[in-house]
C-alpha positions as CSV (number, residue, x, y, z in Angstrom):
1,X,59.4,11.4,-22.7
2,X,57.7,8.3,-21.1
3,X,54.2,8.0,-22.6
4,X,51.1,6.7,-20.5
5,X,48.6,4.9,-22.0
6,X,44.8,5.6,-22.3
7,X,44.0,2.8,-19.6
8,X,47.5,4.2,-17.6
9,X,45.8,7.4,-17.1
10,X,42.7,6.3,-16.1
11,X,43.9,4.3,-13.0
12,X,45.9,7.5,-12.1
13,X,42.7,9.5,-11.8
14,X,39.8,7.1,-10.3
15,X,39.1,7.2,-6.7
16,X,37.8,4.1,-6.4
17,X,37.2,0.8,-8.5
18,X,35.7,-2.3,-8.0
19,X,33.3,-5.2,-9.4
20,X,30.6,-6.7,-7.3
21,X,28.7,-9.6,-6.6
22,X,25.2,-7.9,-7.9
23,X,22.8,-10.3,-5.7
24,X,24.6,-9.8,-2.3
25,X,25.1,-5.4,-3.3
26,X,20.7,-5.0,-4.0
27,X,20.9,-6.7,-0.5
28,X,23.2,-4.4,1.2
29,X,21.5,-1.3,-0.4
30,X,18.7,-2.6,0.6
31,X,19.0,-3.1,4.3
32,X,20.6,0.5,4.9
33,X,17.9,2.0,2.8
34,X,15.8,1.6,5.8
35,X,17.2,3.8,7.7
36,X,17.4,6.9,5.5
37,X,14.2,9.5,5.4
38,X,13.8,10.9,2.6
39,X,12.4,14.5,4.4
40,X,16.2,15.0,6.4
41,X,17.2,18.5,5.7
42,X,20.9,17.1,5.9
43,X,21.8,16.5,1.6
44,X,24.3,14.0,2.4
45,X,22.1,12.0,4.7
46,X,19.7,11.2,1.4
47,X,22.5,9.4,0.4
48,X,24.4,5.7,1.0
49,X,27.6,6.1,1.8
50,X,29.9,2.9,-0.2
51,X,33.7,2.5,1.2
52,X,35.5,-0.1,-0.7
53,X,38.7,-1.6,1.4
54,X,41.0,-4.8,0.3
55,X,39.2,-6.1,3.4
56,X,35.7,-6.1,1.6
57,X,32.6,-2.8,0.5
58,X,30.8,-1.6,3.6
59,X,27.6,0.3,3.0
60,X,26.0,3.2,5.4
61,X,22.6,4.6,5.8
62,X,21.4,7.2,8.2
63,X,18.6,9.3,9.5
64,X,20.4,10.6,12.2
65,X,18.3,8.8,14.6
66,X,18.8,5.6,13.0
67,X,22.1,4.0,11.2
68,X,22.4,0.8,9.6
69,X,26.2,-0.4,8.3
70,X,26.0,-3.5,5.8
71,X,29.3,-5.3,5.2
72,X,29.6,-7.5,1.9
73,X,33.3,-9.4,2.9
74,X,35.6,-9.7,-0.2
75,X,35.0,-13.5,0.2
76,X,32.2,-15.5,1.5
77,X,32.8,-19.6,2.0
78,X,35.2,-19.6,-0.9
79,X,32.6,-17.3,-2.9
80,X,34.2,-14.3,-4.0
81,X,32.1,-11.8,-4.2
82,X,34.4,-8.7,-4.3
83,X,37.3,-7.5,-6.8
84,X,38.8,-4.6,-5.1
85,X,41.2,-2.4,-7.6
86,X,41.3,1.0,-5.8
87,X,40.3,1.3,-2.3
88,X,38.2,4.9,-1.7
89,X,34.3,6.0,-0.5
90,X,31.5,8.1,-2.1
91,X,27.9,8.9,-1.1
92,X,25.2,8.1,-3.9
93,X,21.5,9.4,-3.7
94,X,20.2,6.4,-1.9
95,X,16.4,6.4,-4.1
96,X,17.6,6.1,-8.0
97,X,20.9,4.1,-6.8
98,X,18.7,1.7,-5.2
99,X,16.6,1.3,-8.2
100,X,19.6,1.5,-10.6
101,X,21.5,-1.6,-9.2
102,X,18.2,-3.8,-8.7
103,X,17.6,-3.6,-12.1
104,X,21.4,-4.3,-13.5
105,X,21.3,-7.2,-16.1
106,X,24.1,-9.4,-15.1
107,X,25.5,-11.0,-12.0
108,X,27.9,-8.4,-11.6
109,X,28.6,-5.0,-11.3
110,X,31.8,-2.8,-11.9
111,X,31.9,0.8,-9.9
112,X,34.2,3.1,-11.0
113,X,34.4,7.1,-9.2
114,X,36.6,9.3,-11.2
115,X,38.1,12.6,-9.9
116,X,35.1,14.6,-9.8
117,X,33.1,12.0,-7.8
118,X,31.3,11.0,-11.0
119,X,30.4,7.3,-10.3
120,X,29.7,5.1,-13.1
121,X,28.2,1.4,-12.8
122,X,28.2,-1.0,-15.3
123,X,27.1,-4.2,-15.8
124,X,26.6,-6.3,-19.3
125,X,25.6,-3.4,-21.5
126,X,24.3,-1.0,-19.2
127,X,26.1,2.1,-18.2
128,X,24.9,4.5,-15.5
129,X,26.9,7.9,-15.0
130,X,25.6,9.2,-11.2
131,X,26.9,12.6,-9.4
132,X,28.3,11.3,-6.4
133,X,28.4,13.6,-3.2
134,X,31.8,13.7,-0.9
135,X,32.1,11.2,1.3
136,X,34.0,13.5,4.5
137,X,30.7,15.5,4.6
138,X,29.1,12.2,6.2
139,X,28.6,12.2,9.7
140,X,30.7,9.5,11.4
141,X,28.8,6.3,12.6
142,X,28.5,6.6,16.8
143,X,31.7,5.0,18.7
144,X,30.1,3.0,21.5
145,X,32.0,2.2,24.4
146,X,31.6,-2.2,24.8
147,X,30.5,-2.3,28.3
148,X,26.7,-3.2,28.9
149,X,26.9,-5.9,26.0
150,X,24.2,-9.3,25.9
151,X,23.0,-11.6,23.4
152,X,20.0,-12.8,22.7
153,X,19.2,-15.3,19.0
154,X,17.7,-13.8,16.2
155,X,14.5,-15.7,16.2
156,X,14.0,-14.8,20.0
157,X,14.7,-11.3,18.7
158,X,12.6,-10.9,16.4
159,X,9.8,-12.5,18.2
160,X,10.1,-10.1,20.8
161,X,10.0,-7.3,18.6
162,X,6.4,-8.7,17.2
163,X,5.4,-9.5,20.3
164,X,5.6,-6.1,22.0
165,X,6.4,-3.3,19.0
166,X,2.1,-3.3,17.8
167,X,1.3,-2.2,21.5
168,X,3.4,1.3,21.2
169,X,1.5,4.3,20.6
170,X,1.1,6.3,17.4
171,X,0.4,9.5,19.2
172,X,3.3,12.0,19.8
173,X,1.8,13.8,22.8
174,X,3.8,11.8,25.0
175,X,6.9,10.3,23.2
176,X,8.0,8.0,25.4
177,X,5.2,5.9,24.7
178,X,6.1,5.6,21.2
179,X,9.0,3.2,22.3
180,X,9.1,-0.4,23.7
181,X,10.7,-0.3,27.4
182,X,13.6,-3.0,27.5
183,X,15.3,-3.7,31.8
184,X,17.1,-6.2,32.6
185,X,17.6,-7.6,36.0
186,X,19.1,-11.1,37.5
187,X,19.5,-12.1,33.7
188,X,15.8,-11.9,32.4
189,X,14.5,-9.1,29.9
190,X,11.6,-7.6,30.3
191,X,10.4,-5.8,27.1
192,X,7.0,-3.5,27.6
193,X,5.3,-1.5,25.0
194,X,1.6,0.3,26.0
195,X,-0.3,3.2,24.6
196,X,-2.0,3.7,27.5
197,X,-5.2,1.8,26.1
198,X,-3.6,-1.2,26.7
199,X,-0.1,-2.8,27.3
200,X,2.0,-6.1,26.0
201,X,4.7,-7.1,28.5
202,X,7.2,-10.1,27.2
203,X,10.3,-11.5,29.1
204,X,13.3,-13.8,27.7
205,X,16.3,-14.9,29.4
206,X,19.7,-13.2,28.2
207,X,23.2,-14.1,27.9
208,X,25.7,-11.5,29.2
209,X,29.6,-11.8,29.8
210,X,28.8,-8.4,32.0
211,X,28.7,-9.6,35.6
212,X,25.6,-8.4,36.9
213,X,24.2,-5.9,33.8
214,X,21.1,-4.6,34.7
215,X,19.3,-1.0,33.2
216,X,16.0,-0.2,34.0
217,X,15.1,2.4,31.3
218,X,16.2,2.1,28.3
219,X,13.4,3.1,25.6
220,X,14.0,1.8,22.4
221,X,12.0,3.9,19.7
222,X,9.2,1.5,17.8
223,X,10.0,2.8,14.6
224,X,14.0,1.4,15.0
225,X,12.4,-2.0,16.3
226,X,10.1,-2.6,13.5
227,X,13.3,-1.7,11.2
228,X,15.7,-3.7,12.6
229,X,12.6,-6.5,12.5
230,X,12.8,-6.2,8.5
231,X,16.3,-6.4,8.1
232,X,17.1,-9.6,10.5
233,X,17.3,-13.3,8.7
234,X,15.6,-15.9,10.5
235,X,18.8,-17.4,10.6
236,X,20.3,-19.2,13.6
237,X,22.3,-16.5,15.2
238,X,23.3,-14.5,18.2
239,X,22.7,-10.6,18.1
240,X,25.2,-8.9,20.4
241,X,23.1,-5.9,22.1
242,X,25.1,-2.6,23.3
243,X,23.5,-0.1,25.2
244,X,24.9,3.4,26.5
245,X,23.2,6.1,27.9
246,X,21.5,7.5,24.4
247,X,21.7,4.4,21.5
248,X,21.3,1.0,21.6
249,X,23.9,-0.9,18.9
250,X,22.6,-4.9,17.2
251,X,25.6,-6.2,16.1
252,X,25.0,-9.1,13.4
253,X,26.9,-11.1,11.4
254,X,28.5,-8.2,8.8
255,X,25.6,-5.8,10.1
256,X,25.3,-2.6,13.0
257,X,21.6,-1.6,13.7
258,X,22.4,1.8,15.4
259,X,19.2,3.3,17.0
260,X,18.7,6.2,19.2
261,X,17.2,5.9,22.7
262,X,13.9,8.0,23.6
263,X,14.6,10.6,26.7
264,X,12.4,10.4,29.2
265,X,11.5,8.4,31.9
266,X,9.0,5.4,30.8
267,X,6.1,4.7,33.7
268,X,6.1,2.2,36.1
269,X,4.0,-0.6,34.5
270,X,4.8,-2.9,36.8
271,X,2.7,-1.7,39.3
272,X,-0.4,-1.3,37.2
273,X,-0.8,-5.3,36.6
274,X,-3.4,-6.7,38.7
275,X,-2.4,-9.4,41.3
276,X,-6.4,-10.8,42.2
277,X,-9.0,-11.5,40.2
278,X,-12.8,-11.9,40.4
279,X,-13.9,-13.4,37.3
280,X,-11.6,-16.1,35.3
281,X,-11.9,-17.5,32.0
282,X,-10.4,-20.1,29.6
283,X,-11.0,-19.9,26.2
284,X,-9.6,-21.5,22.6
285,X,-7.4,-18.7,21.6
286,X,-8.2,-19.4,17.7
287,X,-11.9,-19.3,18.2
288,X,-12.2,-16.6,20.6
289,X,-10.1,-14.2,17.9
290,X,-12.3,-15.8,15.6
291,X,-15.6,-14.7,17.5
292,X,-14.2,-10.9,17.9
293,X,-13.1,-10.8,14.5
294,X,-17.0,-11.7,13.2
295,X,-18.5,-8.8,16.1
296,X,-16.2,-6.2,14.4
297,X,-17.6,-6.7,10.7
298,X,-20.0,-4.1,11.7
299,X,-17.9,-1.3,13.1
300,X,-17.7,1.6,10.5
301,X,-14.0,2.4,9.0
302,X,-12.7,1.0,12.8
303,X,-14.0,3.7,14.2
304,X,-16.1,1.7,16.8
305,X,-14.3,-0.9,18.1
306,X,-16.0,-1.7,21.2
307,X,-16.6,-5.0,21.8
308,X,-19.7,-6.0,24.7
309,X,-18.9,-9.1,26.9
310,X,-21.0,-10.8,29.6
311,X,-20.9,-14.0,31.7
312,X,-23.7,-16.6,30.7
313,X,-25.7,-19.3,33.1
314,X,-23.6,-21.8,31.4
315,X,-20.6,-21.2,32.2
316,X,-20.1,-19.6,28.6
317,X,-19.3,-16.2,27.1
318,X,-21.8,-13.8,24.9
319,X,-20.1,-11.3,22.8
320,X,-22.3,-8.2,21.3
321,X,-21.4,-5.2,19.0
322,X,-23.9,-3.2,18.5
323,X,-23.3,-0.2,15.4
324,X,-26.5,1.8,15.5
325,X,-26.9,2.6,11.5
326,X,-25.8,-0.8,10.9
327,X,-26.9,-3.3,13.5
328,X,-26.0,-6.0,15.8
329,X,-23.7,-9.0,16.1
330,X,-24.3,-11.8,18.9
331,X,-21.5,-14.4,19.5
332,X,-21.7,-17.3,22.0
333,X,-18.3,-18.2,23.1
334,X,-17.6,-21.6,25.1
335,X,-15.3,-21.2,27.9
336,X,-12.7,-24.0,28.4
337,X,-13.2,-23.0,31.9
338,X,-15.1,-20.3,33.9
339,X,-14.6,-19.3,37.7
340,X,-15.6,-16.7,40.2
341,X,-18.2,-14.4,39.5
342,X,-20.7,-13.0,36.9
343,X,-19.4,-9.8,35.2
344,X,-20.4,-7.3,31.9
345,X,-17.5,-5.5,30.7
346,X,-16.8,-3.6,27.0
347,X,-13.1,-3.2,25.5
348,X,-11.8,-2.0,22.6
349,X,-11.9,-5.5,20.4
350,X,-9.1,-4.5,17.9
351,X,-6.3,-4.2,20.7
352,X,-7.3,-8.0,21.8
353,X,-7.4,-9.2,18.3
354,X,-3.8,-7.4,18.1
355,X,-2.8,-9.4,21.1
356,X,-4.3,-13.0,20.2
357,X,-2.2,-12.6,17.2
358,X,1.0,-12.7,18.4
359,X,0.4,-15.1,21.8
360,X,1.7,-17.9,20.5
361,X,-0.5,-20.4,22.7
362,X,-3.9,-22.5,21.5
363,X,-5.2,-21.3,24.7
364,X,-5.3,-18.2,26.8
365,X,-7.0,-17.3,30.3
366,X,-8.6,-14.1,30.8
367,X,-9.0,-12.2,34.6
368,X,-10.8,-10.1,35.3
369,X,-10.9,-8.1,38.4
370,X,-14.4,-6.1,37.8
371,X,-16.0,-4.1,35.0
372,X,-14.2,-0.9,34.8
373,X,-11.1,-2.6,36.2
374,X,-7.4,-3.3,34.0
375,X,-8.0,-7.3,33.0
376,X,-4.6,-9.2,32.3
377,X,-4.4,-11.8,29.1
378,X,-2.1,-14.2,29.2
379,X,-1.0,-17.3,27.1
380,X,-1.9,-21.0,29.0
381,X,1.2,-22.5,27.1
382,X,3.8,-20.1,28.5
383,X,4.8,-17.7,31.1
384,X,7.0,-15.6,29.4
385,X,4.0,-12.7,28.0
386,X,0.7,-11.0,29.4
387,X,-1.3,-7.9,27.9
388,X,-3.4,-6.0,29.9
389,X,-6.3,-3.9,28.4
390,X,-8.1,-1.0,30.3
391,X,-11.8,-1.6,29.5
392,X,-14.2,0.9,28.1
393,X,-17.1,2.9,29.5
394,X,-20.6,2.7,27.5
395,X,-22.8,4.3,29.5
């Protein structure tokens, strides 16, 4: 009778087996940890989903509205960084796996799932036993059909995202406005974000093998955006972008960003950006962030933002803030350049410090087209971004 031995038997009944580069797997877990919530009524969905091929491990994390896919390959520029024994999948719970692998002591780490989908990890002298769950209960990642495809480099990218994502709106009365608005047309993005307060428009030029791709309404949710933001190296790379009529797919170098689309039509912005002005100003973006930043020491907990600005004799700016049970700030502001007419306006100050931030530009010019009129924002050192801010009634 042919006799199996202890370590015989064990390969007959493990589902999967492999060892690890530790470093690159807390990375991976990592990444797709972002996209799972930990309120989802789904069980599986609190978990990461691990599927070990010869090819490589590929990691998966969901929300339902949002599903991120991390791919460690086996090797990496001669590096091996996985041992594959026995190809297979399971799902862990995504919080104490996370935890569990960060803290492994050595540079490795063996997984082994036996028949019951008990997973153990080990690495140096640490063993961890964890109930897995079954890896066919896990929804299937979205198959998106390759047709409205462009790139765009991951510093642009993320840029972008920064540059529009702060201007969304929190509030959940009207949705739509919790996303950032991405068309294109002739070639050229145009990426818009408002709250109805105020709104940051940016544009970028695209590449596209998709002869004349253009979409007009495709609402990426800010959430996804600010996700996707986190995940992204600032490394010098092209992001393939795939949009169908409900997601929006970032392909990366061994990563998928899937995010759902908002539903719902997004207004028509472009109409609501001034063409005339009455009153225009140049000022040094540093100092005039500076100036707003000292006339909002006052405000109580942020709850009064508003910001007082007049035209001077000069040719300069004075800035107020007045919190009754606290007092009063006064800032003069010099004005790189001043032209057309005298004007008193108040806006909220926080949404222009938001916007000062991220303009990229030692200078910016201000017009104005009357006191309870939209005024537009833009950078002097580019063309390629403008915020507009609705101003605020005092009286």
């Amino acid at each position: 009778m042919l006799q199996l031995t202890e370590e015989e038997m064990k390969v007959g009944t493990e589902k999967m087996k492999f060892t690890i580069h530790r470093d690159q797997f807390v990375q991976s877990v990592q990444h797709v940890s972002k996209a799972i919530s930990p309120r989802t009524t789904i069980p599986v969905l609190t978990g990461i989903k691990i599927e070990a091929s010869f090819d490589g491990v590929t990691l998966t994390g969901s929300d339902s509205d949002i599903s991120i896919e991390s791919f460690i390959p086996k090797e990496d520029e001669e590096l091996q960084l996985v041992d594959i024994e026995v190809p297979g999948s399971i799902v862990l719970p995504a919080r104490v796996f996370a935890e569990i692998v960060k803290k492994l002591p050595e540079s490795t780490i063996e997984v082994i799932v036996s028949d019951q989908m008990t997973t153990t990890l080990k690495s140096g002298s640490s063993v961890f036993n964890l109930n897995g769950l079954d890896p066919e209960e896990y929804p299937r990642l979205p198959e998106i059909e390759e047709e409205n495809v462009f790139k765009l480099p991951t510093d642009l990218l993320k840029n972008i995202i920064r540059q529009t994502v702060f201007a969304v709106s929190t509030v959940e009365t009207r949705p739509i406005l919790t996303g950032v608005n991405w068309s294109i047309e002739d070639g050229r993005l145009t990426c818009t974000a408002t709250d109805s307060h105020r709104l940051a428009m940016r544009y970028a030029k695209v590449e596209t093998n998709t002869a004349g791709l253009s979409f007009s309404n495709v609402v990426i949710p800010g959430k996804s955006l600010n996700e996707l933001n986190k995940i992204l190296d600032d490394q010098d790379e092209w992001i393939d972008i795939i949009v169908t009529d409900n997601q929006i797919l970032f392909k990366a170098k061994n990563l998928l960003f899937f995010s759902r689309l908002l539903d719902g039509n997004y207004p028509a912005t472009k109409n609501m950006i001034p063409t005339q002005s009455k009153t225009g100003v140049t000022l040094d973006t540093k100092k005039f962030l500076q100036a707003i930043e000292r006339a909002l020491l006052l405000s109580r907990d942020g709850k009064n933002n508003v910001v007082n600005l007049k035209t001077m004799e000069n040719g300069n700016l004075e800035i107020t803030s007045v919190t009754p049970e606290v007092g009063k700030v006064t800032e003069d502001v010099t004005c790189l350049e001043f032209t057309g007419e005298e004007l008193r306006i108040s806006f909220n100050g926080k949404n222009i410090i938001d916007a000062l931030r991220v303009i990229d530009s030692t200078e910016v010019k201000i017009d104005f087209t009357g006191a309870m009129s939209p005024f537009v924002l833009k950078p002097q050192e580019h063309d390629y971004m403008l915020h507009l801010f609705s101003p605020v009634r005092t009286y």
